[in-house]
N, C-alpha and C positions, 0 to 999 in steps of 0.2 A: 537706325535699324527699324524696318518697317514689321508691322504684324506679322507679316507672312515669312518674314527675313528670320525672326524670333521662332515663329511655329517651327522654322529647320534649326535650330539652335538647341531646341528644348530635343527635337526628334535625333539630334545628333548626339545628344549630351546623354540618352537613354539608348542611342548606340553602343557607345564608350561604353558605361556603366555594365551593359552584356557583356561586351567583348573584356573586358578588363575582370567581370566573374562578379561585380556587387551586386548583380542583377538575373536574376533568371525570368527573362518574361521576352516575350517576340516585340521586335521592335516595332513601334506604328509608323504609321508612311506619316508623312511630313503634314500632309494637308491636312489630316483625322488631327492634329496636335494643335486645341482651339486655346489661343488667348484673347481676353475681354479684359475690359475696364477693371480695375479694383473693387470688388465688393466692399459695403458700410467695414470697418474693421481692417479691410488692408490698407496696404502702404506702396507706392514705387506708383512704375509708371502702366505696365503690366501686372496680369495676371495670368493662372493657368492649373486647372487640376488636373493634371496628367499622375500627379502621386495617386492621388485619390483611386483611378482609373486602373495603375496599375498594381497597386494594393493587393488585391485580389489574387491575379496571377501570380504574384511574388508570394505571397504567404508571408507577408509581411505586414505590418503597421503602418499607414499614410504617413505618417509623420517622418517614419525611418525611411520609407521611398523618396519620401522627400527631400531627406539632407541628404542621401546619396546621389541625388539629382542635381541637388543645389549648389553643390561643389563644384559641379563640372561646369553648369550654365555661367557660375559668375566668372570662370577662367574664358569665356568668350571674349574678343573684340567689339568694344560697345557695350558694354554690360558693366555695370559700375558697383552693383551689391543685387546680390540675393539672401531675402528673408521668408520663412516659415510662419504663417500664419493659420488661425482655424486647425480645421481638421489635417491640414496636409496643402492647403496651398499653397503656393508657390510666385513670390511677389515678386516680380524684376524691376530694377531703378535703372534707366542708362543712362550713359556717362554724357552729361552737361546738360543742357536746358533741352527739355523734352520738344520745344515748339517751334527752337530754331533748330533744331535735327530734323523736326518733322520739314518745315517750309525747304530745308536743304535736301531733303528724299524728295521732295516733290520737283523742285524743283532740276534734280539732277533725271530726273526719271521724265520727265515731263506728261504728256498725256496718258504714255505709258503706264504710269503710277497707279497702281492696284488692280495693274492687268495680269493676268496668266499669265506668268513665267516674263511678265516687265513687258509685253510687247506694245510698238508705240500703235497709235490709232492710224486707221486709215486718214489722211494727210488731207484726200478730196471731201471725207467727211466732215471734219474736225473745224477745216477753214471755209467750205462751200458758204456762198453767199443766200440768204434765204430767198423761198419759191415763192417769189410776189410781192410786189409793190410793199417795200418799207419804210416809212417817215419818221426820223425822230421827230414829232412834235414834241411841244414844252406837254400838253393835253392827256400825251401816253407816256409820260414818265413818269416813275413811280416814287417813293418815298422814301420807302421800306418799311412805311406804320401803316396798319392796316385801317384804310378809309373807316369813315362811318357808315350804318348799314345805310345801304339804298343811296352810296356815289356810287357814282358811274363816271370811270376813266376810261374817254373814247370817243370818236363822233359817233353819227347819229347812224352810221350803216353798220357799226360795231355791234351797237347796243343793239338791233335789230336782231345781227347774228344770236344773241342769246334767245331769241323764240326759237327756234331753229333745232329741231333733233334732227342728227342726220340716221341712212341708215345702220344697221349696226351688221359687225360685217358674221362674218358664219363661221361656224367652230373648227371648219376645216381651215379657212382663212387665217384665225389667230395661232390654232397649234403649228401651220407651217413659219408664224414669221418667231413665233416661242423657241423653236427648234433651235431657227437660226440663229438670233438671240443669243440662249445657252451655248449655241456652238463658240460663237465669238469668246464666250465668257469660260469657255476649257470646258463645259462639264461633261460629266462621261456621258454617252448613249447610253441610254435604255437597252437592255435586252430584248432584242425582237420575240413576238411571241411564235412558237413552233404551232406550224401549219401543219392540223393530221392530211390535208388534201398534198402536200408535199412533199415526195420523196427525200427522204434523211440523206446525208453525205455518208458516202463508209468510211468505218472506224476510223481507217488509220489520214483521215482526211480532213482538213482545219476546214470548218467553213468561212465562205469568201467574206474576207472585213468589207462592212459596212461604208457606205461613200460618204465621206462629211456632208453636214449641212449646206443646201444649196447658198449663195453667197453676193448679194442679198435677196433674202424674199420679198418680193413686191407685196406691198398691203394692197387690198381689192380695190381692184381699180375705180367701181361704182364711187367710192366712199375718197378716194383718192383725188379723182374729179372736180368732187366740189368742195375738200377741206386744202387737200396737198397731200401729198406724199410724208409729211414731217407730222404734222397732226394727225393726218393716221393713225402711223405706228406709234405715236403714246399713245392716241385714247385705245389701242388693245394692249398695247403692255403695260399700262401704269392701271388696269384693273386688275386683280386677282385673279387665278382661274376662275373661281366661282362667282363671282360677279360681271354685271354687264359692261362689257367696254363704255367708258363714259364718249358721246360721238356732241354733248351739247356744251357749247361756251368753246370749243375747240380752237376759233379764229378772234374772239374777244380778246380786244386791247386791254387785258386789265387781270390785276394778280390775281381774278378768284379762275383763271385759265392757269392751270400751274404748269403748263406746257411752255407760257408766254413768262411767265415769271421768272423758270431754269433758265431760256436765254437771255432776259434781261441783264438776269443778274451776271451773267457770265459777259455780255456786251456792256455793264456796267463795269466790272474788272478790267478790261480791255481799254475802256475810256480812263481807267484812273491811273494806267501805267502812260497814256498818253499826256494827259495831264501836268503829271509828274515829271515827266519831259521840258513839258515846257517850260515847267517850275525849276529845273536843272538837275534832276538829284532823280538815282535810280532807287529800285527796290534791295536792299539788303537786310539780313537778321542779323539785326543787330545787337537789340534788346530782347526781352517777354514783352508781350504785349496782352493788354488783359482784353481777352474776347475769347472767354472758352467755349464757349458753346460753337463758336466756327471752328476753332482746332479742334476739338474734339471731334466735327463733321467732320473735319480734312480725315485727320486718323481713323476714323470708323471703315472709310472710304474702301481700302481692301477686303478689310473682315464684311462688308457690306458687300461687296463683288463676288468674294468667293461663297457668303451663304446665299446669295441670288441663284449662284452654278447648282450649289450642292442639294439647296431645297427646290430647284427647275422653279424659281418665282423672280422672272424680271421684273415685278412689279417692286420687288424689295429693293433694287436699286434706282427706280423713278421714283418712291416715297423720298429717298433720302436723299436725294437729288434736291429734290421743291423744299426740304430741311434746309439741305448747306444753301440753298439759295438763298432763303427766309435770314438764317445767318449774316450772310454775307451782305445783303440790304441794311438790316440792321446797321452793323459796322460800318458802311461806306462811308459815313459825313464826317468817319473820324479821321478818314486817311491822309485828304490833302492837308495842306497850312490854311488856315482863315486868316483873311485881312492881312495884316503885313508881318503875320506869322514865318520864322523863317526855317527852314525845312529841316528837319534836327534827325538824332539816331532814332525817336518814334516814329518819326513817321517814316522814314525808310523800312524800318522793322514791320509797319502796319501795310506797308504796300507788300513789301514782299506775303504777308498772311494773305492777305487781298487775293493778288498773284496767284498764289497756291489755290487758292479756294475755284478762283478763273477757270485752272488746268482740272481741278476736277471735276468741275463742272463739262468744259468742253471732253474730256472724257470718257464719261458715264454716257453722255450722249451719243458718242460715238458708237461704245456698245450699243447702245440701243438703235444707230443705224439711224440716226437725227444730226441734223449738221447745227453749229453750235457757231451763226453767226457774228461779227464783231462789230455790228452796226442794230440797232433797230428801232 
């Protein structure tokens, strides 16, 4: 059960509750119904104050919204115990190992996974080969520990590109490929603002719905020119609105380009399911494997997607993006067998986390309209 899977579990369980009369309060749409990690003090695998929330409207105590709530969530499928913590929260555990549930959502969902309503990625995105000249050298591989200050991984025309700010593109330029962006990622339009130079529609007349976002928006072509079309579009959506798109180190071979890092890491994943191959032995979850900090990436991964839509900041899913990839480096040198290691339930368990982390990676990119090559 993925985050979002949960948010309609918790919004269905506070359905029942009205319609059954323990509850008097308007039910919340599904997506308004926010679970997070466990706060210091809780327990399970989720959490969620929706008691707390609806408290109020009920005229009631959090505590008692809460066990009327709680009854119902743990009668779900996948739900193994519900417990009351704090004021009124509400602590879900589901049933079996949290991490091979997770690698199995992922993996059944594929790039899919913590997309709007599951949808899979554009397919030319996802697998497109990258725009220009790519070399595995040994030179531009990375580690996953972060150099000493002042190496330099890359030859001598890379390192050059770090002198190099390009220009930065124009405000009209980035709110139209933001648009786009958010459209991919479900979130609602904006309310057009009412034009007094433009006559109203009468009363009894809906005004005309709005045309989705164009699909895809070209980044400015000046900037497009000389970086690529994939550099681009990070360096304007992995800034904040309020900050200047970053346009310098865009084409540098080397992790402080967190553009070049997200696909390594995910053409990193790719090389270890090949690997693995050759070694004879596929990815399965088999075991837990200890690398929380990449499952916990993987699982953020939706509730990351949908507060990207909800707060209009793609930049919130490119930060956590260069996270799960920083992760996922980390972990890679535990995956294969060393020396005449023979390939066991960890490390099938450790590929398949691997794997996962891959799909979300090529993913996230996808929304962002960056092709998420298997080579570089």
């Amino acid at each position: 059960m993925t985050p979002v899977e949960l948010s309609r579990t918790v919004a269905r369980a506070v359905c029942r509750a009205v319609e059954e009369g323990a509850l008097a309060v308007e039910v919340p749409e599904a997506s308004s119904v926010r679970v997070e990690r466990p706060r210091p003090g809780g327990t399970g695998d989720w959490a969620t104050g929706i008691a707390l929330r609806l408290a109020g409207p009920a005229g009631r105590p959090p505590r008692e919204v809460a066990g009327v709530l709680g009854e119902r969530i743990a009668r779900a499928p996948g739900v193994e115990r519900v417990e009351i913590t704090g004021p009124g929260f509400l602590n879900v555990t589901l049933e079996g190992s949290a991490q091979q549930r997770l690698v199995e959502a992922v993996r059944a969902a594929g790039t899919g996974y913590g997309m709007p309503g599951g949808r899979p990625v554009d397919a030319a995105v996802a697998g497109a080969e990258p725009s220009g000249a790519c070399v595995d050298r040994p030179e531009h591989r990375m580690s996953g520990r972060r150099p000493a200050d002042g190496a330099v991984v890359g030859d001598a025309s890379s390192v050059r590109l770090t002198q190099r700010v390009y220009p930065l593109p124009t405000p009209d330029d980035r709110a139209a490929l933001w648009t786009e962006v958010l459209h991919r990622m479900g979130a609602e339009p904006r309310p057009a603002e009412p034009n007094p130079a433009e006559p109203r529609p009468p009363a009894d007349r809906s005004p005309e719905p709005q045309a989705p976002a164009p699909h895809p928006t070209p980044a400015p072509p000046g900037l497009v020119a000389q970086v690529g079309g994939d550099a681009a579009r990070w360096a304007m959506l992995s800034a904040a609105a309020h900050d200047r798109p970053r346009t310098h180190d865009v084409l540098v071979q080397h992790e402080r380009n967190p553009l070049y890092k997200v696909r390594y890491a995910h053409a990193r994943a790719r090389a270890l399911t090949r690997g693995a191959g050759l070694l004879g032995f596929e990815a399965a979850a088999e075991e837990v494997v200890d690398a929380s900090m990449l499952t916990q990436a993987i699982a953020d991964h939706p509730v990351v997607v949908a507060d990207a839509a909800r707060l209009r900041a793609p930049d919130r899913l490119a930060r956590h993006l260069e996270a799960t990839a920083e992760a996922l480096l980390a972990f890679q040198h535990t995956v294969l067998p060393a020396g005449d290691e023979k390939p066991s339930a960890a490390h099938r368990s450790r590929l398949a986390l691997a794997e996962a982390a891959g799909t979300v990676l090529a993913g996230g990119l996808s929304l962002l309209g960056i092709s998420a090559p298997e080579h570089l």
